[in-house]
Structures are given as C-alpha cells and as structure tokens.
C-alpha positions in Angstrom: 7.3 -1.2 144.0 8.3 1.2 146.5 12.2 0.4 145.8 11.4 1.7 142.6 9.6 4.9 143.2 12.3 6.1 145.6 14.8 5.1 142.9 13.0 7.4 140.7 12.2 10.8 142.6 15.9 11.6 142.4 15.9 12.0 138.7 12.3 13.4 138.6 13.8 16.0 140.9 16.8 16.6 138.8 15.5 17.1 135.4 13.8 20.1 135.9 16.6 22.0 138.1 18.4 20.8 135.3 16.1 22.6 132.8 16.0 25.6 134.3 19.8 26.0 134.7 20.2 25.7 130.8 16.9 27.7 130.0 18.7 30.3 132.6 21.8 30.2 130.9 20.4 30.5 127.3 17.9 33.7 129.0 21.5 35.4 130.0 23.1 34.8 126.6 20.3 36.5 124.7 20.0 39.3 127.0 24.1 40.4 126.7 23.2 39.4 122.6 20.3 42.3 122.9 22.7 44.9 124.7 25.5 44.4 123.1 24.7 43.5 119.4 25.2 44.4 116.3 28.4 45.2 116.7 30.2 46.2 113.8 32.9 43.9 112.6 36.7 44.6 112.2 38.6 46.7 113.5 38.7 50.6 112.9 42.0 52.3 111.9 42.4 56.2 113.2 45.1 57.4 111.2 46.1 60.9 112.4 45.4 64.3 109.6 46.4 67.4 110.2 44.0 70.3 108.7 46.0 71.0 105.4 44.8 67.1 104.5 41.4 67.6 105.9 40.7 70.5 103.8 42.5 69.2 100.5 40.5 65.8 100.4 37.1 67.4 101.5 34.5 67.2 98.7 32.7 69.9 101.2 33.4 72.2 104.2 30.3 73.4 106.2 29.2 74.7 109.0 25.8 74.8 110.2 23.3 73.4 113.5 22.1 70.1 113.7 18.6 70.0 112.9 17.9 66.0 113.5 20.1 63.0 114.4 18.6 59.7 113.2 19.4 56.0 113.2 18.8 53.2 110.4 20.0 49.4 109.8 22.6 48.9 107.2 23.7 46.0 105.5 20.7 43.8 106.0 20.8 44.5 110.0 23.6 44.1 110.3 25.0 47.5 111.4 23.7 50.9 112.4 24.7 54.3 110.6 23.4 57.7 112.5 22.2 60.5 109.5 22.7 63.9 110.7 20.8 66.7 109.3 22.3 70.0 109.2 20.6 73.3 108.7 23.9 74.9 106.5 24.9 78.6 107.2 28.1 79.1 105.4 30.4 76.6 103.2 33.9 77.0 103.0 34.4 75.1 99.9 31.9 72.9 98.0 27.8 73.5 98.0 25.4 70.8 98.5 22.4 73.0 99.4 20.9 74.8 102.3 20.5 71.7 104.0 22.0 68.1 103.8 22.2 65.4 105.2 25.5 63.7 106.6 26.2 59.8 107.8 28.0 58.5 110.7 28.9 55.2 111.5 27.8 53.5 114.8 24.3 54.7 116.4 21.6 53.1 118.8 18.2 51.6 117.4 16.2 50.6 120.7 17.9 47.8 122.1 20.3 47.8 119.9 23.7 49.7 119.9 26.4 49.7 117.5 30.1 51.1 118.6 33.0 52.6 115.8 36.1 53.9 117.7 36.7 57.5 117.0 33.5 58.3 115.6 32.0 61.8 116.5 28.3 61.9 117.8 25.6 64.6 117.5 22.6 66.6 119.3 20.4 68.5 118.0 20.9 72.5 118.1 25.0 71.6 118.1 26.8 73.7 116.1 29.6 72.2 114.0 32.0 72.6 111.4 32.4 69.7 109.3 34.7 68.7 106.9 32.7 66.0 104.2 34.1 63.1 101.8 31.6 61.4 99.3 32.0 59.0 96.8 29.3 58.9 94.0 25.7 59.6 94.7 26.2 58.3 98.1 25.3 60.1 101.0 28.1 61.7 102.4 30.3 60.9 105.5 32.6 62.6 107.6 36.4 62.7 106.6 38.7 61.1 109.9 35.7 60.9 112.1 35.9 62.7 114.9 38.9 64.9 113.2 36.5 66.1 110.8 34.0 67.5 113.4 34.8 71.0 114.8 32.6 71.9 117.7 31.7 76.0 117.7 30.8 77.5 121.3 30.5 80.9 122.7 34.0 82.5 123.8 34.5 82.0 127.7 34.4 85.9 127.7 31.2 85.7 125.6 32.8 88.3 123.2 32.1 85.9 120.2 32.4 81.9 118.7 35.2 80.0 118.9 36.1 76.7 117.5 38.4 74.2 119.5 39.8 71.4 117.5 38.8 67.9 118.5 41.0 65.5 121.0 42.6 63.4 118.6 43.6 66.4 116.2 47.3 66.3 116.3 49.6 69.3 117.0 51.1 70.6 113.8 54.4 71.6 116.0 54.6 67.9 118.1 53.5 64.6 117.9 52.9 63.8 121.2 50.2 65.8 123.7 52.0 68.5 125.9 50.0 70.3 128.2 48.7 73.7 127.2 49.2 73.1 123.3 48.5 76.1 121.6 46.7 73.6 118.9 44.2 72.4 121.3 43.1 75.9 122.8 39.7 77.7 121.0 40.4 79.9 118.1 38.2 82.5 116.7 35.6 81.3 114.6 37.0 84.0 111.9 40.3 83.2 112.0 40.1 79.4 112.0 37.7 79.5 109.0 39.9 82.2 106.8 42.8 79.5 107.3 41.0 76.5 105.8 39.6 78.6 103.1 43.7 79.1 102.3 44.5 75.8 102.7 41.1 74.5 100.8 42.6 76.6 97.7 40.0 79.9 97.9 36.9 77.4 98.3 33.6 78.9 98.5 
C-alpha cells in the first residue's frame, strides 16, 4: 500500500506544475493578442505624389484646426479608423461646409491598437492643410496619407505661418533625399497655398 502511494506522489506533483505552465503560457498569448491586435491585414503600398497629383485628384483642399480626434471599429472589429474633425477656415478648391469630418486609417481603442504605414496622426488644436479624396457618400479620407497632410506652424522668426511639406513628400528636382533640399524647408503659408490653387485649376 505504501509502494503505491509513493508511486503516485510523483504524478500528483506533476500535474499541476504541469497546468500551470500551459495556463501560463495561454495567459502570455492573450496578453501580446490584447496589445497588439487588431492589426490590419495586408500590406500598405506608399506610392510617392508630387503636389501637381495631389491637388488634381483632390475632391477637396482645406485647411483648418482640429477640433476632435476619435476612434471607432470597422469591419465588424476588425480594424480601427481614427475620424478627425476639422473646424475649416479657408478651402482651396472644393466646399464641404464649415466643418467636416475626415477618416484615417489605423487608431487606438483602449487596449487595442491598430498600425497602417505612412498614415498621418492628429491632435487636437493642430493646424493642417489637407488634401481630401472621397468616393460616394462616404466619409472622406486623406489622399497618400501622410503626403496629403501639411502641418502649418508659426515662422522660426515668428513673422508669420509657414507650411513644411511632410517627410515622405518627394523633391520635385531629385529623387533621392539630399540634405538641405529646398523642398523640404517651410514655405510661406501664402505662397504655398497660391501655388496649389494654380495647380488645382483656380479652385475655390
């Protein structure tokens, strides 16, 4: 009788360390499935425009400050879109009202966190320039992500607002970065809106 109860400790004992390694190892593989999902599947495509293709294809140009910056499922959970809301001051070409409302892919619900390449995120009081595609009744998106966002700042000198174009705009003179491109330093809010209101064809 005791023969047997020694035989049997050793697998009383093991079963639960057992247990807990597999319950431990299940624990870890929902906690990365919490951080790190959704994430959004395939892979994204970044195809370089220059501004004449920007301002051609753009149902509307804008600029205005951010006003709210909100998250919200898509595609039964699946993924996460960010809406920005933009309080509008002046359109370069199209109209769709003193305020609207602009999606992004990727964003962060919670836990939850969801990731596109090259797209452009948003705070609240930023002021932006923003070139717009749509198709339908949808709402609408920006054209080449981050391309299509132009940040607007105060001049280093403070003597007015410049816009710089973003990192992945390419040089209209090179394709490859050199430093001190002239395409890549701030230009004057003025000037760089007068030039996509020529190459938009006169628009608003």
């Amino acid at each position: 009788m005791g023969r047997h109860r020694s035989n049997a400790e050793p697998a009383e004992h093991a079963t639960p360390w057992s247990f807990l390694r597999t319950l431990r190892a299940l624990r870890a593989l929902f906690v990365v499935w919490l951080v790190v999902g959704p994430v959004r599947a395939g892979a994204t495509v970044l195809l370089p425009a220059d501004l004449g293709e920007l301002s051609a294809d753009a149902r509307a140009i804008v600029r205005g400050r951010v006003v709210a910056v909100e998250a919200r499922w898509i595609d039964d959970r699946r993924g996460i879109d960010t809406i920005v809301t933009l309080d509008v001051e002046s359109y370069l070409k199209g109209a769709l009202g003193s305020t609207l409302q602009f999606r992004v892919p990727g964003g962060e619900l919670g836990r939850f966190r969801s990731i596109v390449v090259g797209a452009p995120e948003f705070a609240v009081d930023d002021r932006v320039l923003v070139f717009l595609g749509a198709r339908g009744p949808s709402v609408p998106y920006v054209l080449g992500l981050s391309q299509g966002v132009f940040r607007i700042a105060r001049a280093a000198d403070n003597s007015g607002w410049v816009v710089t174009p973003p990192a992945v705009f390419p040089s209209a003179a090179a394709a490859r970065i050199v430093r001190g491109d002239p395409s890549r330093r701030p230009m004057a809010l003025a000037d760089f809106e007068q030039r996509v209101r020529t190459l938009a064809g006169g628009g608003r």
